[in-house]
PDB file of N, H, CA, C and O in Angstrom:
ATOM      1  N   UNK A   1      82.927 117.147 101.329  1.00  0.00           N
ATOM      2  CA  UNK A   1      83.880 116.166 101.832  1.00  0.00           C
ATOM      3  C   UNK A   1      84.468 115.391 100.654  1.00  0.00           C
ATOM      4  O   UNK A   1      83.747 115.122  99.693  1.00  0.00           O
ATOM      5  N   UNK A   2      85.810 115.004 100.695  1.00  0.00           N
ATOM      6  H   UNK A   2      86.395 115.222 101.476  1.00  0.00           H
ATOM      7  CA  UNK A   2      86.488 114.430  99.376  1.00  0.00           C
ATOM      8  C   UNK A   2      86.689 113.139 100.033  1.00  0.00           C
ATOM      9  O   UNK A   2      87.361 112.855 101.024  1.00  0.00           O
ATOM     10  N   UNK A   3      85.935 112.392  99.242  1.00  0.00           N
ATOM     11  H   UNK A   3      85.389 112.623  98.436  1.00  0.00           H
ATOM     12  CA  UNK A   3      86.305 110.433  99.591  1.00  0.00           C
ATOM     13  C   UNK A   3      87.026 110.030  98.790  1.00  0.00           C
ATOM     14  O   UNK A   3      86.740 109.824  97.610  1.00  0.00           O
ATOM     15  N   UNK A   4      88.578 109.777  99.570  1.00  0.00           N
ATOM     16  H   UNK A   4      88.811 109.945 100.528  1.00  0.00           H
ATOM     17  CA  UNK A   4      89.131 108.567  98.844  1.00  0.00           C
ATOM     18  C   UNK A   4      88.392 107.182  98.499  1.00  0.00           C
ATOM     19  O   UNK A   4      87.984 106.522  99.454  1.00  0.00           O
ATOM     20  N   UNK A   5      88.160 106.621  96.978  1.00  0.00           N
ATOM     21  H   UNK A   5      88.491 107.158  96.202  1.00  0.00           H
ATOM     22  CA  UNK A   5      87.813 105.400  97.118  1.00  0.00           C
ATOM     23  C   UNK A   5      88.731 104.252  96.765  1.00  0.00           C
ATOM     24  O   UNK A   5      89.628 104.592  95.993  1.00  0.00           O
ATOM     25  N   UNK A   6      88.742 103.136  97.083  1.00  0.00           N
ATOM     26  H   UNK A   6      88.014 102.859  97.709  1.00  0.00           H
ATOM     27  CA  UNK A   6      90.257 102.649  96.953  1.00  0.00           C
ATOM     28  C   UNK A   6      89.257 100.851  96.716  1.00  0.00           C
ATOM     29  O   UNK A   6      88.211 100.500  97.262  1.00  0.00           O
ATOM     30  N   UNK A   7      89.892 100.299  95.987  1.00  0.00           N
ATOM     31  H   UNK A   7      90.742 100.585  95.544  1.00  0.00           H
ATOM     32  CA  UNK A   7      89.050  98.754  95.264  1.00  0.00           C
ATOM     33  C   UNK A   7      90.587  98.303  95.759  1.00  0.00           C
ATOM     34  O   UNK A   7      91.630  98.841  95.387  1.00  0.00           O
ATOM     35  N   UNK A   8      90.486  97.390  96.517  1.00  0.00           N
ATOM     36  H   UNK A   8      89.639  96.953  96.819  1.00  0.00           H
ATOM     37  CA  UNK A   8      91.648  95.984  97.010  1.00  0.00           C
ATOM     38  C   UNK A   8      91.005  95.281  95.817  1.00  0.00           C
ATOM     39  O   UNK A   8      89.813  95.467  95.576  1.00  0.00           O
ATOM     40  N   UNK A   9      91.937  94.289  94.885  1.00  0.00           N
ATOM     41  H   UNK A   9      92.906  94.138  95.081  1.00  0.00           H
ATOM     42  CA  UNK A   9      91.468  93.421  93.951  1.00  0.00           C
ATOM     43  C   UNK A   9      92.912  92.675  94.118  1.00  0.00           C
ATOM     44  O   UNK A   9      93.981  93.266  94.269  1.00  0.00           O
ATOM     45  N   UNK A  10      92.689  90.909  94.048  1.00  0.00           N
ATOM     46  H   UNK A  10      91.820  90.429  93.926  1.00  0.00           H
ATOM     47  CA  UNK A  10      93.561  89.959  93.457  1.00  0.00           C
ATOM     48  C   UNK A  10      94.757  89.965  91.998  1.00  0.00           C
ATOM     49  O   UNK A  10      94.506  89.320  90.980  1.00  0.00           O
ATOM     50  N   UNK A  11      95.804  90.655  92.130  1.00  0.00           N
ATOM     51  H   UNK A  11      96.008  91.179  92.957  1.00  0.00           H
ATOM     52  CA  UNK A  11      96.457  90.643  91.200  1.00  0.00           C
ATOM     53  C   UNK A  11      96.346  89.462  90.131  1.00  0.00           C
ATOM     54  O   UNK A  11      96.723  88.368  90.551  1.00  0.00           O
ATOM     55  N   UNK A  12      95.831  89.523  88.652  1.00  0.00           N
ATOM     56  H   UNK A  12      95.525  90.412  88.311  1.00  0.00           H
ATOM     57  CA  UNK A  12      95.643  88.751  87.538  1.00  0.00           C
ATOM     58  C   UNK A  12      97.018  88.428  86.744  1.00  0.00           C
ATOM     59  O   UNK A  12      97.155  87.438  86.025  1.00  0.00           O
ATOM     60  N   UNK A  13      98.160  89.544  87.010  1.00  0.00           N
ATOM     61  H   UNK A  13      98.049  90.348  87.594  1.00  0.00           H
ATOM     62  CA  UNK A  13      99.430  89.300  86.472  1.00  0.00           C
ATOM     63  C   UNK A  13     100.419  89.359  87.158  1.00  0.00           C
ATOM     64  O   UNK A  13     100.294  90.167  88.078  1.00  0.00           O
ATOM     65  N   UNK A  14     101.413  88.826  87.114  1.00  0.00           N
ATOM     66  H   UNK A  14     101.514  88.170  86.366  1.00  0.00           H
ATOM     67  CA  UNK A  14     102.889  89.426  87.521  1.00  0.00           C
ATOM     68  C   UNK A  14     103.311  90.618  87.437  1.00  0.00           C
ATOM     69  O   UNK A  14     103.231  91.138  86.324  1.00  0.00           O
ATOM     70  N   UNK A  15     103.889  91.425  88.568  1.00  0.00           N
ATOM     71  H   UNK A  15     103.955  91.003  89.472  1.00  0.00           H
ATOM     72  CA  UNK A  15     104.286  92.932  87.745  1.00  0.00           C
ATOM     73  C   UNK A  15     105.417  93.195  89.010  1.00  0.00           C
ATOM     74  O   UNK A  15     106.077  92.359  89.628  1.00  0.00           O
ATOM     75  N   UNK A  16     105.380  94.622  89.143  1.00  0.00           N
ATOM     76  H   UNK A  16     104.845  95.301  88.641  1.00  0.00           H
ATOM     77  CA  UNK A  16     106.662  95.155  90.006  1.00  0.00           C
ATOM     78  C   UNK A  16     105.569  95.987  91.150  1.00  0.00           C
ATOM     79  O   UNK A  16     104.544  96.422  90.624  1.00  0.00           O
ATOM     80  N   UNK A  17     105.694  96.180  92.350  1.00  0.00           N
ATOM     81  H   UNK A  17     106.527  95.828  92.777  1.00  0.00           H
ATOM     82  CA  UNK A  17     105.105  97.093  93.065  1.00  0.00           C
ATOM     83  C   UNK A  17     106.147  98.524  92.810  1.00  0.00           C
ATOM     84  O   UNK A  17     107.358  98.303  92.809  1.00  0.00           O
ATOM     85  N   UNK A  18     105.695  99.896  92.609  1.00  0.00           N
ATOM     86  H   UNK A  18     104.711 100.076  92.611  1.00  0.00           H
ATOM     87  CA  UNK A  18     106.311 100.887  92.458  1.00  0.00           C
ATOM     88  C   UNK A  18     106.966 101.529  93.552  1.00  0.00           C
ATOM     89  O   UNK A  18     107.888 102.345  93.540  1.00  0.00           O
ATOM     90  N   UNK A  19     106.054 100.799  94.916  1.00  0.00           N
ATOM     91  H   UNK A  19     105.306 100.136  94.926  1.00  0.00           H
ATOM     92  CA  UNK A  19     106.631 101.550  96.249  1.00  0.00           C
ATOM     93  C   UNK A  19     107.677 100.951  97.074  1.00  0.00           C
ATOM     94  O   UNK A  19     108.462 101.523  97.830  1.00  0.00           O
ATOM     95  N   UNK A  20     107.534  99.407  96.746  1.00  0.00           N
ATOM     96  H   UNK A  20     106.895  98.943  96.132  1.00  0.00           H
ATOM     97  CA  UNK A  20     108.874  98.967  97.615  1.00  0.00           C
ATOM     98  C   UNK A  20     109.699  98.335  96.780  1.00  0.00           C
ATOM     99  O   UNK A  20     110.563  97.794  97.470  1.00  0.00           O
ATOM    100  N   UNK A  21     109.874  98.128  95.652  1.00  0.00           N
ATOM    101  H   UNK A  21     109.173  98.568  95.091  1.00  0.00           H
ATOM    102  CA  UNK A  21     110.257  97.586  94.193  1.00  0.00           C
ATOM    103  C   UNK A  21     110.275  95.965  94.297  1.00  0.00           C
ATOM    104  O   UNK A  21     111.086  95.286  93.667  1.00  0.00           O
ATOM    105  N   UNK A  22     109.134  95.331  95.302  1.00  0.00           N
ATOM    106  H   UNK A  22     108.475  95.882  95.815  1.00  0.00           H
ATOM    107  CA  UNK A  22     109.294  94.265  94.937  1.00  0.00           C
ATOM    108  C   UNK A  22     108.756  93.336  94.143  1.00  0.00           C
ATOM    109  O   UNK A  22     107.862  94.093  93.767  1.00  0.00           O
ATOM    110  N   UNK A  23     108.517  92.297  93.533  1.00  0.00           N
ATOM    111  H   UNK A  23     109.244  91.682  93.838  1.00  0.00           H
ATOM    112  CA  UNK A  23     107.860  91.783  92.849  1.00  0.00           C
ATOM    113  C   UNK A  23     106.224  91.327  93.264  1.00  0.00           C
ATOM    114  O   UNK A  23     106.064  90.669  94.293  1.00  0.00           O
ATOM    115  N   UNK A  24     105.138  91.673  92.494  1.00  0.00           N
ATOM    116  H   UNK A  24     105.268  92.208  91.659  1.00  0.00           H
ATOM    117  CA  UNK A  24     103.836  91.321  92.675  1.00  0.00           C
ATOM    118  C   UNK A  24     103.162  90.065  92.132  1.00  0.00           C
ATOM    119  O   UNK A  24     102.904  90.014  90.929  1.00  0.00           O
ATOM    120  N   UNK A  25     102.916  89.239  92.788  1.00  0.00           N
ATOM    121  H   UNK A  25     103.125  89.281  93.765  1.00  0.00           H
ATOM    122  CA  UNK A  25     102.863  87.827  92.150  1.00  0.00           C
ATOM    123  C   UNK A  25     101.161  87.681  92.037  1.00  0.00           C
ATOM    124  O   UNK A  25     100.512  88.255  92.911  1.00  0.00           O
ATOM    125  N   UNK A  26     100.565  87.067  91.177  1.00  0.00           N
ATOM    126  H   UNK A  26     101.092  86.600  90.466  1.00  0.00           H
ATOM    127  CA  UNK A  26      99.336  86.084  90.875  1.00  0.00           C
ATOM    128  C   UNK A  26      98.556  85.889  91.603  1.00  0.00           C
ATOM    129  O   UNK A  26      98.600  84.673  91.794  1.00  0.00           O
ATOM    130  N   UNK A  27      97.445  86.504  92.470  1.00  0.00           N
ATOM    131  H   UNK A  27      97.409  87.492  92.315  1.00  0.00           H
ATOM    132  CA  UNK A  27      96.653  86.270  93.462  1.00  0.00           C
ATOM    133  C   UNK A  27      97.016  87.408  94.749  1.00  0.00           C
ATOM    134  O   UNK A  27      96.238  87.207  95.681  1.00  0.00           O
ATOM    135  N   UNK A  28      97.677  88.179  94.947  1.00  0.00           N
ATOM    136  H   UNK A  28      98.310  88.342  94.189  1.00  0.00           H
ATOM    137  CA  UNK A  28      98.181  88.561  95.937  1.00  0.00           C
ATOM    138  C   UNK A  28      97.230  90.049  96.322  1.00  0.00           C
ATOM    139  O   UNK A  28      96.490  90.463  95.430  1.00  0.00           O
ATOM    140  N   UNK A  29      97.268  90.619  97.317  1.00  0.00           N
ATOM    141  H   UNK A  29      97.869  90.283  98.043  1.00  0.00           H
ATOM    142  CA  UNK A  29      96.602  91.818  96.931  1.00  0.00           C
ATOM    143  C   UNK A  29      96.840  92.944  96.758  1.00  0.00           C
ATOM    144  O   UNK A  29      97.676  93.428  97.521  1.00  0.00           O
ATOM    145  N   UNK A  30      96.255  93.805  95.750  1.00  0.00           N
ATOM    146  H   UNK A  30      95.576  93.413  95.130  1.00  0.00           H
ATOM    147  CA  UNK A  30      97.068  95.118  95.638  1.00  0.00           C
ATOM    148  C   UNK A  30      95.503  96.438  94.832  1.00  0.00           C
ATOM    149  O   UNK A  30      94.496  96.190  94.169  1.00  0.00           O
ATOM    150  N   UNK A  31      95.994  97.517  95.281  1.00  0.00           N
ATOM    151  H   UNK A  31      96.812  97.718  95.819  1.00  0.00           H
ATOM    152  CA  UNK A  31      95.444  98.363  95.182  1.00  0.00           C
ATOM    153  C   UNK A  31      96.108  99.035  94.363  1.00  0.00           C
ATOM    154  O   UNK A  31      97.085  98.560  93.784  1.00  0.00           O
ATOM    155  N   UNK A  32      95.533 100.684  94.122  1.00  0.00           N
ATOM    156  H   UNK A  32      94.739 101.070  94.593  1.00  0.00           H
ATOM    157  CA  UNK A  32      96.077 101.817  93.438  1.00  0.00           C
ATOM    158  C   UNK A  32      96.387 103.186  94.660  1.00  0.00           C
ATOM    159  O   UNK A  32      95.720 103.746  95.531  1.00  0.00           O
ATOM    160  N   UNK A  33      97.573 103.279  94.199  1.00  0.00           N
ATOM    161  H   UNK A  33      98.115 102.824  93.492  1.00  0.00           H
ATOM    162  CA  UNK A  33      98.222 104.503  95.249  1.00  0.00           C
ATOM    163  C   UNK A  33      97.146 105.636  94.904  1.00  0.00           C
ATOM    164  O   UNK A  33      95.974 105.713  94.535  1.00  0.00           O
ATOM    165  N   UNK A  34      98.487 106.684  95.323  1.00  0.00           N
ATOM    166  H   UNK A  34      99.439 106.622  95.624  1.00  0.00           H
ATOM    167  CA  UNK A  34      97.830 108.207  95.190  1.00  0.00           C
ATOM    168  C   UNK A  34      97.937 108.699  93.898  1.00  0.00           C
ATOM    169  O   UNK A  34      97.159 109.421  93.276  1.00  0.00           O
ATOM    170  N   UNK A  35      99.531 107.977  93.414  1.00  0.00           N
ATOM    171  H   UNK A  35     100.163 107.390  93.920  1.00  0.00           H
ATOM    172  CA  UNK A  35      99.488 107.978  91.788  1.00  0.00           C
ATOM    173  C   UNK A  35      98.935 107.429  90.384  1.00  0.00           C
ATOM    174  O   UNK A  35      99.262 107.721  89.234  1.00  0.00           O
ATOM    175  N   UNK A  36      98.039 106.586  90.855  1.00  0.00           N
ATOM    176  H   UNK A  36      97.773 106.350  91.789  1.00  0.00           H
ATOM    177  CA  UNK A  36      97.311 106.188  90.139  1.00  0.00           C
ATOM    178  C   UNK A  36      98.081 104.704  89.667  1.00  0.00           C
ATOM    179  O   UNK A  36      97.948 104.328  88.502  1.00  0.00           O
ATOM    180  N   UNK A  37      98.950 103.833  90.722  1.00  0.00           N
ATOM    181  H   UNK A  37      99.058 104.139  91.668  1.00  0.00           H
ATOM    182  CA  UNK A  37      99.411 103.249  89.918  1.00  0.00           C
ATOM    183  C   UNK A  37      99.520 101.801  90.777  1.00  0.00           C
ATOM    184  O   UNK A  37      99.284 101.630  91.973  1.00  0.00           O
ATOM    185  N   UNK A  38      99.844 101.070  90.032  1.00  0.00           N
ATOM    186  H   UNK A  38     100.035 101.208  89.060  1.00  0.00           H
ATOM    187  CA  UNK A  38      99.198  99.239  91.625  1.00  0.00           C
ATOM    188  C   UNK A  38     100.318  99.110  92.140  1.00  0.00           C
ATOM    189  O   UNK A  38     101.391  99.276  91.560  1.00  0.00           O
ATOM    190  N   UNK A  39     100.107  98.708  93.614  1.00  0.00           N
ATOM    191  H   UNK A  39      99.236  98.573  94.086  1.00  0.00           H
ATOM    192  CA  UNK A  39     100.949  98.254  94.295  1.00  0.00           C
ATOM    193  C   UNK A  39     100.047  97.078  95.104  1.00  0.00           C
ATOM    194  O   UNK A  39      98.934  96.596  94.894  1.00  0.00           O
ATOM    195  N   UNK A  40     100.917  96.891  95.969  1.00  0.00           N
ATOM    196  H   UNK A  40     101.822  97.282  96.139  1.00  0.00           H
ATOM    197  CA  UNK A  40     100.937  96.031  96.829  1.00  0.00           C
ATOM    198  C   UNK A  40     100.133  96.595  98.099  1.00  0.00           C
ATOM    199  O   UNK A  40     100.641  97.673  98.407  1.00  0.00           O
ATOM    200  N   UNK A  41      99.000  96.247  99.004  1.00  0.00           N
ATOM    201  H   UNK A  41      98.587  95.371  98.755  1.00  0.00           H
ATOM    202  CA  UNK A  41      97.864  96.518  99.372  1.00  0.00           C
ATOM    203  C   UNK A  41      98.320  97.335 100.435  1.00  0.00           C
ATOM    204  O   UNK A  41      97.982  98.498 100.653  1.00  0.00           O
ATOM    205  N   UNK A  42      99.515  96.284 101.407  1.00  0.00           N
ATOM    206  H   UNK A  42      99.790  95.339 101.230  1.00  0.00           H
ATOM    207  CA  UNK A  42     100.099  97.082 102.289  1.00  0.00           C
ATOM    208  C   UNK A  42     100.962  98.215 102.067  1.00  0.00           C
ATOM    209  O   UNK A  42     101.178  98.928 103.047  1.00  0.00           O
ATOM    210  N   UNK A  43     101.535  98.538 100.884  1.00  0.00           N
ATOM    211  H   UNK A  43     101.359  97.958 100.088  1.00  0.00           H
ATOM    212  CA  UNK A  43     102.536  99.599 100.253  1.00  0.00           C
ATOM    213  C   UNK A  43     101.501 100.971 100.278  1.00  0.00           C
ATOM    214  O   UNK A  43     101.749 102.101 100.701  1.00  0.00           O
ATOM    215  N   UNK A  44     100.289 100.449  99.681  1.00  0.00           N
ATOM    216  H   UNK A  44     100.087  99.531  99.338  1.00  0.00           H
ATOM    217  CA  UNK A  44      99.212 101.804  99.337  1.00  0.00           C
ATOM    218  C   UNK A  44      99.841 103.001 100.220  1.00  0.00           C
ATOM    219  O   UNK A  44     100.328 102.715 101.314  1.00  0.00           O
ATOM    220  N   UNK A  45      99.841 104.335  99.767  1.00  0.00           N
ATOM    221  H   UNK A  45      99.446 104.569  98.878  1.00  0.00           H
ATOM    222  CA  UNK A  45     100.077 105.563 100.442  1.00  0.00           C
ATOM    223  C   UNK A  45      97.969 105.833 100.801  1.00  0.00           C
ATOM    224  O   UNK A  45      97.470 106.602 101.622  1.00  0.00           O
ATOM    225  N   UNK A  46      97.250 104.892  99.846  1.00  0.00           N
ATOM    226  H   UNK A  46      97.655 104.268  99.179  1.00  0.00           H
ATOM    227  CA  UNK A  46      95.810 105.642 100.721  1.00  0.00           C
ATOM    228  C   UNK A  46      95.449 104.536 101.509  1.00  0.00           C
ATOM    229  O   UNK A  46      95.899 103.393 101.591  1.00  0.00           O
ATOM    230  N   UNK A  47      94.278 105.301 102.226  1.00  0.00           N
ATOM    231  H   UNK A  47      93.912 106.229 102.159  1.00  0.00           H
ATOM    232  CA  UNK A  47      94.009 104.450 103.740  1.00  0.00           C
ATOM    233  C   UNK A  47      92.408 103.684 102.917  1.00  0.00           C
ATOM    234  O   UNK A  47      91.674 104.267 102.119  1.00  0.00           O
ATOM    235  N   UNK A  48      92.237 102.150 103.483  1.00  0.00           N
ATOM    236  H   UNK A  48      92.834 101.677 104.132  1.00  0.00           H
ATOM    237  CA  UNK A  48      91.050 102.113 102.590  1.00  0.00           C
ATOM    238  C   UNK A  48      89.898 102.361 103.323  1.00  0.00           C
ATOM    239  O   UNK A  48      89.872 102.006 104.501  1.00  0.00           O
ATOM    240  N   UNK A  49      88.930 102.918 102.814  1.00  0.00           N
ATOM    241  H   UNK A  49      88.951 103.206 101.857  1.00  0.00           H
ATOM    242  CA  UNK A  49      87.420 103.076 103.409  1.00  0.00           C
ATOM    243  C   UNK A  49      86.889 102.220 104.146  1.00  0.00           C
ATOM    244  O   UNK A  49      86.771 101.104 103.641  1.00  0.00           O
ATOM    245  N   UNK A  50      86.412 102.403 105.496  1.00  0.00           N
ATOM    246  H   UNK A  50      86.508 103.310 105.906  1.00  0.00           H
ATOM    247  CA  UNK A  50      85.772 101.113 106.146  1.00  0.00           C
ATOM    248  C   UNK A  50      84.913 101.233 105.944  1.00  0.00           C
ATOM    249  O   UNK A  50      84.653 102.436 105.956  1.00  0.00           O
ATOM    250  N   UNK A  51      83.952 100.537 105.665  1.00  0.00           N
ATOM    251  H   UNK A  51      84.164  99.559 105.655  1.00  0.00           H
ATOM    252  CA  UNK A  51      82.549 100.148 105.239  1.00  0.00           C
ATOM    253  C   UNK A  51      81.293 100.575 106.794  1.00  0.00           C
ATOM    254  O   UNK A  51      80.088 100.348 106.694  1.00  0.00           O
TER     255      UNK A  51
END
């Protein structure tokens, strides 16, 4: 079986989300897509693991 694992963490910087191009602000939450790259938590293309 292949587990996506996916870490939600508090953005530490300002940046751009890649999936909806909007801006990612200081505290907010964001993950890593399928591409390996941060977005915005709700943008994610993966689903996160329920515990």
């Amino acid at each position: 079986m292949n587990q996506i694992q996916t870490n939600t963490m508090k953005a530490k910087f300002n940046g751009k989300c890649v999936e909806c191009g909007e801006s990612i602000k200081v505290g907010k939450e964001i993950l890593k897509n399928s591409e390996d790259k941060w977005v915005h938590k709700a943008c994610s293309d993966l689903e996160e693991e329920l515990p």
